[in-house]
C-alpha positions in Angstrom: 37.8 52.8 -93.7 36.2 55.7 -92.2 35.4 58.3 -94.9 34.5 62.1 -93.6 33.9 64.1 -96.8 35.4 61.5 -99.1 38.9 61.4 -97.2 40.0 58.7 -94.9 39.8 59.7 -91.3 39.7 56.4 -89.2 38.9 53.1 -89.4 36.4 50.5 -87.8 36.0 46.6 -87.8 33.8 44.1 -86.6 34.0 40.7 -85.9 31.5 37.2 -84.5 33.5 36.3 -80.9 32.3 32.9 -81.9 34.8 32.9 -84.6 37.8 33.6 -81.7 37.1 31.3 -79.3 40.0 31.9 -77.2 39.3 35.8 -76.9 35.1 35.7 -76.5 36.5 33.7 -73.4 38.6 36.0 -72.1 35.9 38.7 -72.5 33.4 36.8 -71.2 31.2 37.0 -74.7 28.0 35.4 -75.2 26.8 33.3 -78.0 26.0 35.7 -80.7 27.6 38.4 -79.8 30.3 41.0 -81.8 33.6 42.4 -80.8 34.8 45.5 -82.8 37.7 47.7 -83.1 38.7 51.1 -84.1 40.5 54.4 -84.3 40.4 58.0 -85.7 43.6 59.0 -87.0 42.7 62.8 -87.7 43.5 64.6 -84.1 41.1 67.6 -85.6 38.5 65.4 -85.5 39.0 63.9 -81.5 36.9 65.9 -78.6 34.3 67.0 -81.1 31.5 64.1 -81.1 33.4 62.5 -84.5 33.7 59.0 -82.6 30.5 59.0 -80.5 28.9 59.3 -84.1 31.3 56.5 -85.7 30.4 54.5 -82.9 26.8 54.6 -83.1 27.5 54.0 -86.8 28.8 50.6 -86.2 26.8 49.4 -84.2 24.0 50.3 -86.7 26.2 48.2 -89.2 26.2 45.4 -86.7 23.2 45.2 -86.0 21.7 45.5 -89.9 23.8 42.2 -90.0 23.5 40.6 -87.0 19.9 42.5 -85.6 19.6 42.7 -82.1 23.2 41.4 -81.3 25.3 42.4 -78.1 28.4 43.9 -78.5 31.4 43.4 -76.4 34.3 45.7 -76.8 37.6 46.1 -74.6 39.8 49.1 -75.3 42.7 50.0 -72.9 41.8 50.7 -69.0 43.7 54.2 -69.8 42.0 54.9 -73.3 39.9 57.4 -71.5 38.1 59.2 -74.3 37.3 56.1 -76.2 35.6 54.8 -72.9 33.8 58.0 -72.9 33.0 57.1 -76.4 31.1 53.2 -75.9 29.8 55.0 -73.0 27.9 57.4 -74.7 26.9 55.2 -76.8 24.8 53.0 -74.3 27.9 50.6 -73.6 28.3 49.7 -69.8 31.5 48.6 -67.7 31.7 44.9 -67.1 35.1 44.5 -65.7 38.7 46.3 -65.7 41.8 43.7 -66.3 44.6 42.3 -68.0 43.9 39.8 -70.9 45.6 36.5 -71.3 45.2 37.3 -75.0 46.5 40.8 -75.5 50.2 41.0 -76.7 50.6 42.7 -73.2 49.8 42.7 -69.7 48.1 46.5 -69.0 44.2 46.6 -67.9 41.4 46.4 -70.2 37.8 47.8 -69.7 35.4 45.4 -70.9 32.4 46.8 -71.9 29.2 45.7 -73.4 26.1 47.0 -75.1 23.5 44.4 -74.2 21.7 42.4 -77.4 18.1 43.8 -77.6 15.9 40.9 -77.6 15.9 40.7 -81.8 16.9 37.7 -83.8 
């Protein structure tokens, strides 16, 4: 859960694409790298930097667990602000498609925040 003042506001989860084979292929993940997830449930909060700074949060989190990991995360093609979000947050474009794995067939953006070189 995302806390902001000691109420819930969002949440966030992360994950080793080793451990889903199936969609770390789809994704194109490396060895060692993390998927994630997420959402802020609070409209107040959206448009006002809330999520840039959760991002950055988690990958903080990540990477005090996994240090110097990659990230690869795919949000919908039209999720707009949460692609300005990874974005901002160093994340670049690798692709935009469907995914064999998603309950669905609309685009994805793939996008990754390259590992830094730290084991």
């Amino acid at each position: 859960m995302v806390l902001l003042a000691g109420e819930a506001v969002g949440w966030c989860q992360w994950y080793r694409w080793g451990d889903y084979p199936d969609e770390a292929k789809a994704v194109d993940a490396r060895d060692g790298e993390v998927g994630a997830d997420y959402a802020i449930g609070v409209p107040d909060l959206l448009g006002r930097g809330f999520g840039t700074a959760m991002i950055a949060a988690l990958v903080a989190e990540v990477r005090r667990h996994h240090p110097g990991a990659g990230l690869v995360i795919a949000p919908e093609a039209a999720n707009i602000p949460s692609r300005r979000i990874l974005e901002k947050n160093g994340f670049r474009l690798e692709s935009v498609r469907a995914l064999a794995t998603e309950p669905h067939d609309r685009p994805m953006a793939v996008y990754r925040l390259v590992a830094t070189g730290v084991d």
